[in-house]
C-alpha positions in Angstrom: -27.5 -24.9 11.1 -24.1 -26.6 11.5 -24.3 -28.1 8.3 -24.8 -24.8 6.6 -21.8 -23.3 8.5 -19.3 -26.1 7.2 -21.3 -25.4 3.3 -20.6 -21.7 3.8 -16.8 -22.0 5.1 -16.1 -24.7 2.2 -17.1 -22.4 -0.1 -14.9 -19.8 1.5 -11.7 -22.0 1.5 -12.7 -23.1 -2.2 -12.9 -19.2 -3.1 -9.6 -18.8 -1.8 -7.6 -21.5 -3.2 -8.8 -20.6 -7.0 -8.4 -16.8 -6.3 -4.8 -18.0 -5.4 -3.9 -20.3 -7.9 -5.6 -17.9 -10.6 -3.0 -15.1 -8.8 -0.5 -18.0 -9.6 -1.0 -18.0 -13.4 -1.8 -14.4 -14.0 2.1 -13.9 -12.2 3.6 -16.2 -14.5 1.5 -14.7 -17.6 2.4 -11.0 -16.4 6.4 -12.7 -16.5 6.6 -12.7 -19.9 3.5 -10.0 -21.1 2.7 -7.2 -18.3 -0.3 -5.6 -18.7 -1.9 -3.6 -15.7 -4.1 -6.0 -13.3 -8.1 -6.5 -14.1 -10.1 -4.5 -12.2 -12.0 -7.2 -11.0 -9.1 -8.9 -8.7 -8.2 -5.1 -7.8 -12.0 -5.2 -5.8 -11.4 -9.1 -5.0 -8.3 -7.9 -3.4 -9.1 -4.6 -2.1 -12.4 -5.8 0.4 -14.0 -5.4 3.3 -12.6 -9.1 4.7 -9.2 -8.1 3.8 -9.6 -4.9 6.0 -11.7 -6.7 8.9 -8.7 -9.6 9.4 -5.9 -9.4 7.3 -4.5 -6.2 7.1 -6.0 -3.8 9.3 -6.1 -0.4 8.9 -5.9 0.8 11.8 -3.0 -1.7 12.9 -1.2 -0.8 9.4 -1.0 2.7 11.0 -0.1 2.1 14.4 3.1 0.4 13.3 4.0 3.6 11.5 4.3 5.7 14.5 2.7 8.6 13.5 2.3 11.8 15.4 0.1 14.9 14.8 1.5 17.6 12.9 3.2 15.5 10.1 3.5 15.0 6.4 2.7 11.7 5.3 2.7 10.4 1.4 0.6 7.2 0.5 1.3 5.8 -2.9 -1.1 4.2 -4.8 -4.1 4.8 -2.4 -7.2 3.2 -4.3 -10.1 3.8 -2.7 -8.6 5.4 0.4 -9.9 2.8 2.9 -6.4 2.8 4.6 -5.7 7.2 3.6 -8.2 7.4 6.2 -6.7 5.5 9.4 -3.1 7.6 8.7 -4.9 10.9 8.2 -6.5 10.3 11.6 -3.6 10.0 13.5 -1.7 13.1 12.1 -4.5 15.6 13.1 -4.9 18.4 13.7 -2.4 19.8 11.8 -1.0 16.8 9.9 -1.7 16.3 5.9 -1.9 12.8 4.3 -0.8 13.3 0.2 -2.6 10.4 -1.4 -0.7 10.4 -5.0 -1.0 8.4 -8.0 -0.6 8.4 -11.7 -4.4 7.9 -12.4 -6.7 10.5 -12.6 -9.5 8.0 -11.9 -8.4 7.0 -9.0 -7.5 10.9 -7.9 -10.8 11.8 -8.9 -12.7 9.0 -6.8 -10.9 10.3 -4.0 -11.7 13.8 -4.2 -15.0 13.1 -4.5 -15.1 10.5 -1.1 -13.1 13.1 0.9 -15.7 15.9 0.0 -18.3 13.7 1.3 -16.9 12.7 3.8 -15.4 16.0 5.1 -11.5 14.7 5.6 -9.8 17.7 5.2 -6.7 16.7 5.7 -6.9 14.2 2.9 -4.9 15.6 -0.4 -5.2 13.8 -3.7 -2.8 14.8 -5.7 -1.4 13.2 -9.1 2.1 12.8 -8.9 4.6 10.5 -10.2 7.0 8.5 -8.3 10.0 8.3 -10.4 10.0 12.3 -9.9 7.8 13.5 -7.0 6.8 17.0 -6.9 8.1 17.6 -2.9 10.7 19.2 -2.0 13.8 17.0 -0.6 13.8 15.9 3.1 9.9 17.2 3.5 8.0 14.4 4.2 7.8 12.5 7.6 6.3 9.5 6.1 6.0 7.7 3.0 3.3 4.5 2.5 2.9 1.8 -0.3 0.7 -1.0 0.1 0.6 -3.6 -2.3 1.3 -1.1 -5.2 5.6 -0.8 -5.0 5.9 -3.9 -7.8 3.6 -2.5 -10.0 5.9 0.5 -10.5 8.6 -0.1 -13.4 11.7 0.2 -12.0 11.4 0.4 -8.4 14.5 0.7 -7.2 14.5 4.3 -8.9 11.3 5.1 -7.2 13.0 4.0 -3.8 15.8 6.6 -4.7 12.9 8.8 -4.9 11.1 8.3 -1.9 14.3 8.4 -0.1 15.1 12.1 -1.5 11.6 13.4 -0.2 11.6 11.5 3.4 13.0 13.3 6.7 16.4 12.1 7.8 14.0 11.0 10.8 11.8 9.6 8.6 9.9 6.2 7.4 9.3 4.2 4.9 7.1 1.3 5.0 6.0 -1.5 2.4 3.1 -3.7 2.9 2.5 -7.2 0.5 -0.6 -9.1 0.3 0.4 -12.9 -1.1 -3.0 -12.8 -3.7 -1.2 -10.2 -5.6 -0.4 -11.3 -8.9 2.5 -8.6 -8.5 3.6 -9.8 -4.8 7.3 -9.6 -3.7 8.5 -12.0 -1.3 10.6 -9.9 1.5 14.0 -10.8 0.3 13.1 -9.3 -2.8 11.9 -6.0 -0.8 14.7 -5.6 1.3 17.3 -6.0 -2.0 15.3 -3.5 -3.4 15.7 -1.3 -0.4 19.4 -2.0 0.3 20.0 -0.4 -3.3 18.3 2.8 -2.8 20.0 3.5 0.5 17.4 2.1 3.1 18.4 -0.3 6.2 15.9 -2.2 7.9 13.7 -0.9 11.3 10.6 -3.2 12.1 8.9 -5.5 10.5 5.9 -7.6 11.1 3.4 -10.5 9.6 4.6 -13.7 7.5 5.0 -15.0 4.0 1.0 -14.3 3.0 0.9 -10.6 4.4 3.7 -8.3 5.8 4.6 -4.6 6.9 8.1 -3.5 7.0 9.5 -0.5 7.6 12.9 1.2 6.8 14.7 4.3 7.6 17.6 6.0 5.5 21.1 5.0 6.3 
């Protein structure tokens, strides 16, 4: 039995080190010729391991502070694994916008929150270099690992910071397998330019939350 368990975790740690190194030279290939990420790593990225011990759901949310009754916007949702933690902590009478550009992704959604009776789960297409909400209307505003694969996001900083509450937060989570991941100097340059100063932050080089409120 032990010597499957070391067969099983060496596999594991293999696994990791070429999904890593193959993050490594899709980054440097995306450099110089950007093209949108293979679906494939998307679901190598976005799984149930991730979620169990990496980045948590339900600890992603905590950090946000949330309270019932307000308007949250989650950028770049995919499967809505994480929609789901926010839009629990807003209820009763508290909506969670899940936008993006794709109506694939939009459409997956609609259908899991209709089976899953969420209704307080809005897919919504929308774009983030000119949001359809009004200014100062949303309490808080959610990217995880999806900012850098925006053009220009400094401008869709600007954005966000036009819809959020004076009160309200921003907050930016990186995964390190991402061919598109920022380190957090990078982030917080980014930030700094669209008018954003620093308020928590959390994890270490490989995975991390920060949050930001409008100066």
């Amino acid at each position: 039995m032990l010597f499957w368990h070391f067969i099983i975790y060496g596999i594991a740690i293999v696994f990791v080190i070429f999904i890593f190194f193959f993050c490594v030279v899709l980054r440097i290939i995306r450099r110089y010729y950007h093209f949108p990420i293979p679906a494939v790593l998307t679901r190598v990225i976005d799984n149930p391991w991730r979620r169990r011990f990496i980045q948590k759901p339900r600890v992603v949310a905590d950090r946000l502070k949330l309270e019932p009754g307000m308007i949250v916007v989650e950028i770049g949702p995919g499967k809505g694994n994480y929609t789901k933690a926010f839009a629990e902590r807003v209820l009763p009478n508290g909506k969670v916008y899940a936008v993006d550009i794709s109506e694939s992704i939009i459409e997956y959604l609609r259908k899991r929150v209709e089976e899953e009776e969420i209704p307080n789960i809005i897919p919504k297409i929308d774009n983030a270099h000119n949001f359809s909400f009004a200014d100062e209307s949303v309490d808080r505003v959610i990217a995880i690992a999806c900012l850098p694969e925006i053009p220009e996001p400094v401008r869709v900083l600007k954005e966000i910071r036009r819809i959020l509450k004076p009160d309200g937060l921003l907050s930016l989570s990186e995964l390190a397998p991402d061919p598109d991941y920022p380190r957090r100097k990078t982030v917080k340059q980014w930030t700094n330019e669209a008018g954003f100063i620093l308020q928590s932050e959390y994890g270490n080089w490989f995975v991390y939350q920060i949050n930001f409120c409008k100066s």
